[in-house]
N, C-alpha and C positions, 0 to 999 in steps of 0.2 A: 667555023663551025666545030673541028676539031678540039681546038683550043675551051670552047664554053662547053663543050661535053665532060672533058678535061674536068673543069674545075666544078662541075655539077658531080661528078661522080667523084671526086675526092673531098667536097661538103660532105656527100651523104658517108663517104667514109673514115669521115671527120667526128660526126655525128655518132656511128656506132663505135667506133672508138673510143668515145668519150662516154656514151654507156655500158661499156664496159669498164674505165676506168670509176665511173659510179658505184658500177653493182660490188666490185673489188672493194670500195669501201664503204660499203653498208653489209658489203659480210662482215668485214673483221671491224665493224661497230663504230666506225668515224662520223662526229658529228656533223657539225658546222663546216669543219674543214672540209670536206667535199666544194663545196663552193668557191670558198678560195684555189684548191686544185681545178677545179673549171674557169676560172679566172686566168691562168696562169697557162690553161693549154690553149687558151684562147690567142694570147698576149704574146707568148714567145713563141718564135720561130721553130727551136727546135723539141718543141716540147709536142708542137702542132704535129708535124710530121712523125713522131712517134709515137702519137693517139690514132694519127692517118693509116700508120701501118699496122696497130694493135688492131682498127677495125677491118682490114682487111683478114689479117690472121683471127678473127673470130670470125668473119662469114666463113674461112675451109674449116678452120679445127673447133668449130663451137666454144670456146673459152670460157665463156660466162656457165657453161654446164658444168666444169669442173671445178667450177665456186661452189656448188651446192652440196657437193662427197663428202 
């Protein structure tokens, strides 16, 4: 039970991490390349875990707010 909780809450903070790295580039105007960057957090290993922890550090310190300034 531990273990599938685990991996349910690091999907979903998989998920905001990787909208974050979206919203990062649709500020600073990237086109198509965004997809290939989601390809790529998907595919490697350590690219995963540091989208995993990007979404975690935007649920404390809001991230995606200081795209907007």
């Amino acid at each position: 039970m531990g273990l599938n909780l685990r991996v349910l809450v690091s999907m979903l903070f998989f998920v905001q991490g990787a909208s974050v790295a979206m919203a990062w580039l649709h500020h600073k105007g990237v086109g198509l390349l965004r997809y290939g960057l989601l390809a790529l957090l998907l595919f490697v290993p350590f690219l995963s875990q540091l989208c995993l922890l990007l979404g975690m550090a935007d649920m404390w310190l809001d991230v995606r707010t200081r795209f907007r300034r």
